[in-house]
C-alpha positions as CSV (number, residue, x, y, z in Angstrom):
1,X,-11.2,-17.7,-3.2
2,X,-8.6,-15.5,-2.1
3,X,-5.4,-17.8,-3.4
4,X,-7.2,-18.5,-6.5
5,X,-7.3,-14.6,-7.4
6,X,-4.0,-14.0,-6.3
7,X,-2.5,-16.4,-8.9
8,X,-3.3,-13.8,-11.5
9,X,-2.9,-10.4,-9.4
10,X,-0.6,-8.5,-12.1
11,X,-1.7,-9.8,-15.2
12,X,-2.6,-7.9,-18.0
13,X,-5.7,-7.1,-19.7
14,X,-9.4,-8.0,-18.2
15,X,-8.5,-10.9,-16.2
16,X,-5.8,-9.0,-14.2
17,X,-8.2,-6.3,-13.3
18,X,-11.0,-9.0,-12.2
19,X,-8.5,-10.6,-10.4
20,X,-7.1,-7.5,-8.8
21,X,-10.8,-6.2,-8.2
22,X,-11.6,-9.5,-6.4
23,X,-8.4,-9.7,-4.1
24,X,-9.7,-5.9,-2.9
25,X,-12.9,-6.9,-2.0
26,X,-11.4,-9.4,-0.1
27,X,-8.7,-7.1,1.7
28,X,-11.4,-4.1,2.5
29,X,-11.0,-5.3,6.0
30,X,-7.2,-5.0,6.0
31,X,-7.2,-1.5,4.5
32,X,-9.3,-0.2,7.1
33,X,-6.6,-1.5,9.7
34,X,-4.2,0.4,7.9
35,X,-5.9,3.5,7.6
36,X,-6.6,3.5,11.6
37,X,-2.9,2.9,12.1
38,X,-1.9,5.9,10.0
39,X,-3.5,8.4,12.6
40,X,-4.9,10.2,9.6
41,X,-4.9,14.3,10.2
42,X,-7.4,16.3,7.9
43,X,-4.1,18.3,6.4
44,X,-2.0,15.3,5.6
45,X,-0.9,14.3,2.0
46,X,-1.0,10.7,1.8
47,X,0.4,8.7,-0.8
48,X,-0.6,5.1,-1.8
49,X,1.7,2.1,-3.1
50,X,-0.2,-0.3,-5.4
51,X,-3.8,1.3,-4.6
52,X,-6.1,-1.4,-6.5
53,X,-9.0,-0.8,-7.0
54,X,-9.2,2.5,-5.4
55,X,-11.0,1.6,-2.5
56,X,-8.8,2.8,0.4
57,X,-8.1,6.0,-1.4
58,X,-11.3,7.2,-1.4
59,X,-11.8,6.5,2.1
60,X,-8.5,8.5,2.8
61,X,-9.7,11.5,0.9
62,X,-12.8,12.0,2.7
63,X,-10.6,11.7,5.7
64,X,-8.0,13.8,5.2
65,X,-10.7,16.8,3.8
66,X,-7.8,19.4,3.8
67,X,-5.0,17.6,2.4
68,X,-4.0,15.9,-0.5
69,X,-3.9,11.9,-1.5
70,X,-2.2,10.3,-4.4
71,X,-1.8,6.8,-5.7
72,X,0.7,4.7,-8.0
73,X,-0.1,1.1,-9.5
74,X,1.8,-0.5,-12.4
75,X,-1.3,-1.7,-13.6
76,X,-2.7,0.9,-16.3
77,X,-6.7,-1.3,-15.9
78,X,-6.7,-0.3,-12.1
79,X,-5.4,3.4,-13.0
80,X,-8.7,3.1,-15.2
81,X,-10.6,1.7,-13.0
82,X,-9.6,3.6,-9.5
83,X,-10.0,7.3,-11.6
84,X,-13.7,6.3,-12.6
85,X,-14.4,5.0,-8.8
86,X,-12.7,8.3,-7.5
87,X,-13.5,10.3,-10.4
88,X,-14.6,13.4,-7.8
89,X,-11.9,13.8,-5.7
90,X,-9.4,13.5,-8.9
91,X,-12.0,16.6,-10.6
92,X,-11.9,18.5,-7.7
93,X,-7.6,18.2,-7.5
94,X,-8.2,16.2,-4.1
95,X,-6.9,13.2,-5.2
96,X,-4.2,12.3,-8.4
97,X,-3.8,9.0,-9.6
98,X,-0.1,7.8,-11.5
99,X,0.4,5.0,-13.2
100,X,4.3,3.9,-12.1
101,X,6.2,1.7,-9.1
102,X,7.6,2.4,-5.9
103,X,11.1,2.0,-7.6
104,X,11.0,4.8,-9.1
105,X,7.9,7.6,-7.4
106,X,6.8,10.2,-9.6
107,X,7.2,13.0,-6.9
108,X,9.4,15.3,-5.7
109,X,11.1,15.2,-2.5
110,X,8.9,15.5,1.0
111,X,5.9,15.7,-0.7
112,X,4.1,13.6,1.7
113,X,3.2,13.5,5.2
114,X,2.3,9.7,5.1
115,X,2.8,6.4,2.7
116,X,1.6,2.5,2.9
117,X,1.3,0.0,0.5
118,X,-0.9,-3.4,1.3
119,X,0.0,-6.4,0.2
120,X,2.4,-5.4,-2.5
121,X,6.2,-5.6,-1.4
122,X,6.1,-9.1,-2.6
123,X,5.9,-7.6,-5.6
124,X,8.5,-4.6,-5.1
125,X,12.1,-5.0,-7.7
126,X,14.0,-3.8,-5.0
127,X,12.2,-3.9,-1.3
128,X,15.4,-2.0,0.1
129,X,15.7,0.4,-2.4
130,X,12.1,1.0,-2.9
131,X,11.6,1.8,1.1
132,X,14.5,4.6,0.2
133,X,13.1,6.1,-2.7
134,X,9.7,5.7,-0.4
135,X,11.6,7.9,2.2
136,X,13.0,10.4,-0.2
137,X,9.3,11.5,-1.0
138,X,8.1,11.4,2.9
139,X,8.9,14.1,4.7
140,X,11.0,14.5,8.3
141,X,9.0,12.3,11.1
142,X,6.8,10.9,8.3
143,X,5.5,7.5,8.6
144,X,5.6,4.6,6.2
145,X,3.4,1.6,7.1
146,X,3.7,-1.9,4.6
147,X,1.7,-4.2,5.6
148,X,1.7,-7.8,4.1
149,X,-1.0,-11.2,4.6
150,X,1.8,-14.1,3.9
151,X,0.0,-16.2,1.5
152,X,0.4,-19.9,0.1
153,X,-1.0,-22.0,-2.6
154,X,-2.1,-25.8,-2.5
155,X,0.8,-27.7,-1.6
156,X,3.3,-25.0,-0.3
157,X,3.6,-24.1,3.5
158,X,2.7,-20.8,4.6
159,X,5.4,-18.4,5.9
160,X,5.3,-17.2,9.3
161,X,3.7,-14.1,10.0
162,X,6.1,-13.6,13.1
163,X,9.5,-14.0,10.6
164,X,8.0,-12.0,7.9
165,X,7.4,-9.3,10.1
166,X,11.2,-9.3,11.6
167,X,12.2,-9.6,8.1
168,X,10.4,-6.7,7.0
169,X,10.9,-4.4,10.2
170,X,15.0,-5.3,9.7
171,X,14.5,-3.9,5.9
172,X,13.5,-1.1,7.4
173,X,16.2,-0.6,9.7
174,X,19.2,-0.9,7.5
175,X,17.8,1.2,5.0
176,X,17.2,4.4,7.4
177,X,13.6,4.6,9.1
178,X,13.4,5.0,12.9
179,X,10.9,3.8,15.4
180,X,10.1,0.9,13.7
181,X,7.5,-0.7,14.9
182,X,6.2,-4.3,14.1
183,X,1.8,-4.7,14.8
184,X,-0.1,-8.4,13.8
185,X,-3.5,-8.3,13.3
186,X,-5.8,-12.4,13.2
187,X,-7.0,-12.6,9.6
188,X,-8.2,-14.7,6.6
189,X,-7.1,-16.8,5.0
190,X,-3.7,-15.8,7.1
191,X,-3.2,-13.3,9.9
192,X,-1.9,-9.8,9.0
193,X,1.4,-7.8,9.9
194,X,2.2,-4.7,9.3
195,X,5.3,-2.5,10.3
196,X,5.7,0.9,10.6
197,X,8.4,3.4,10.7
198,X,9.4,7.2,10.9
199,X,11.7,9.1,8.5
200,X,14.5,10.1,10.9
């Protein structure tokens, strides 16, 4: 089910939001590995590449009871439909939702102790210049964690999870972030890495 979904992750209109809705459900296990790699403190402000359908934010929030969380997505459905799911938390100025990309992050400088994205830098304009704009809103010896599931459709061989994740961590090396650290996790349909680094 999950390649089927992903052929329409970014479409417009009601059959992008299914699609992205479905492709969520699916991932709800992955978020939760990237939250408990995050080493989430009650104070942190946390911000969210490409949130979906909300879910992981609003685990965050009730995590982080004393700080702040924000989200981006390009997709103005999932804005929609992530401000209705966390409709509390955005009320009570806990949580703010924007609709934009990671090329181009709606925040000022070192606003945030913390940002990860799931499954989205396929998706990026820019990877390399979207992890620097990423750093210019993390503050110094905050972490960034992108984590990716390398998919495949019928008929097309699926990259490996090992080279993906030297790919990714070597991104993150050129363009500045320190203590880069590359962590694989067994998955379906396709095992999971994610890599992690600190704003020098």
């Amino acid at each position: 089910m999950s390649s089927f979904w992903e052929r329409f992750e970014g479409s417009t209109g009601l059959l992008g939001l299914i699609a992205e809705v479905m492709v969520a459900r699916d991932h709800q296990a992955i978020n939760d590995w990237v939250i408990s790699l995050l080493d989430l403190q009650p104070k942190d402000r946390v911000l969210e590449i490409d949130f979906g359908p909300g879910y992981a934010l609003r685990k965050i929030s009730r995590i982080v009871k004393e700080g702040f969380v924000a989200g981006i997505t390009p997709s103005e459905p999932l804005w929609r439909h992530a401000g209705s799911r966390n409709r509390a938390a955005i009320k009570a100025g806990h949580l703010e939702l924007r609709v934009g990309t990671a090329h181009a992050l709606p925040y000022p400088d070192v606003s945030f102790d913390k940002a990860f994205s799931v499954n989205s830098i396929q998706l990026w304009l820019d990877p390399n210049y979207d992890l620097k704009e990423i750093e210019r809103v993390v503050k110094k010896g905050g972490t960034i964690a992108v984590t990716c599931q390398p998919q495949s459709f019928e008929g097309e061989q699926r990259p490996d999870v090992d080279r993906v994740g030297n790919d990714l961590a070597a991104r993150f090396r050129e363009v500045g972030w320190s203590q880069v650290r590359i962590l694989k996790q067994s998955g379906q349909p396709a095992d999971l890495v994610c890599v992690i680094g600190i704003r020098p």
